[in-house]
C-alpha positions as CSV (number, residue, x, y, z in Angstrom):
1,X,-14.9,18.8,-18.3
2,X,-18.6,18.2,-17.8
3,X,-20.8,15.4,-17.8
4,X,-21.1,15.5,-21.5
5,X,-17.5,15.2,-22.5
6,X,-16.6,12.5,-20.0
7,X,-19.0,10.3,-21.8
8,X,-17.9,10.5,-25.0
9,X,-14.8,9.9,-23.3
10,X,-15.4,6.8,-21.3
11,X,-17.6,5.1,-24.7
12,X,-14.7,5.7,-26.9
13,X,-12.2,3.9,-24.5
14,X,-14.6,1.2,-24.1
15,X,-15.0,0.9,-28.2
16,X,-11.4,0.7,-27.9
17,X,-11.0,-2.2,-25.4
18,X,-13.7,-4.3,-26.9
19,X,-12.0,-3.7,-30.3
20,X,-8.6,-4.8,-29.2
21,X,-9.9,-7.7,-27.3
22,X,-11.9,-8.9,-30.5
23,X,-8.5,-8.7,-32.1
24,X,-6.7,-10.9,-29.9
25,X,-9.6,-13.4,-30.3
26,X,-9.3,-13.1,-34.0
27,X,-5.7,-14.0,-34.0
28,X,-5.7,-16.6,-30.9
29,X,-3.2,-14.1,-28.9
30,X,-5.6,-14.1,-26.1
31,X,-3.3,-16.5,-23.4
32,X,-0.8,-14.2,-24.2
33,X,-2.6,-11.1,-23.4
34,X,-4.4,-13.1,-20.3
35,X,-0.3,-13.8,-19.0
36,X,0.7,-10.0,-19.7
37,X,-2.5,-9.1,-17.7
38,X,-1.5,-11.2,-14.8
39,X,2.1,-9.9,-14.8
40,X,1.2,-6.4,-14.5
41,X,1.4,-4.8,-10.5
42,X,0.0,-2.0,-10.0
43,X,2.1,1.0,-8.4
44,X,0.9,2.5,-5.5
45,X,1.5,6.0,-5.3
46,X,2.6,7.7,-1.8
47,X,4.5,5.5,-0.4
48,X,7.4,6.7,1.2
């Protein structure tokens, strides 16, 4: 994958986020999604 593709790639994800985040704006669900973010660990890969 070259330069190029990654890119479009990493702009269309970032459309993506700034669309869902306008969304939970729109319809006030943004504690909600604040509290999920919060919530959410992060596995660590490796460990034994």
């Amino acid at each position: 994958m070259d330069l190029s593709e990654k890119r479009i790639i990493g702009s269309l994800m970032l459309l993506a986020g700034i669309t869902f985040l306008s969304m939970a704006l729109y319809t006030n669900q943004l504690p909600l999604i604040l509290e999920l973010i919060k919530k959410f660990e992060p596995a660590i890969a490796g460990l034994p």
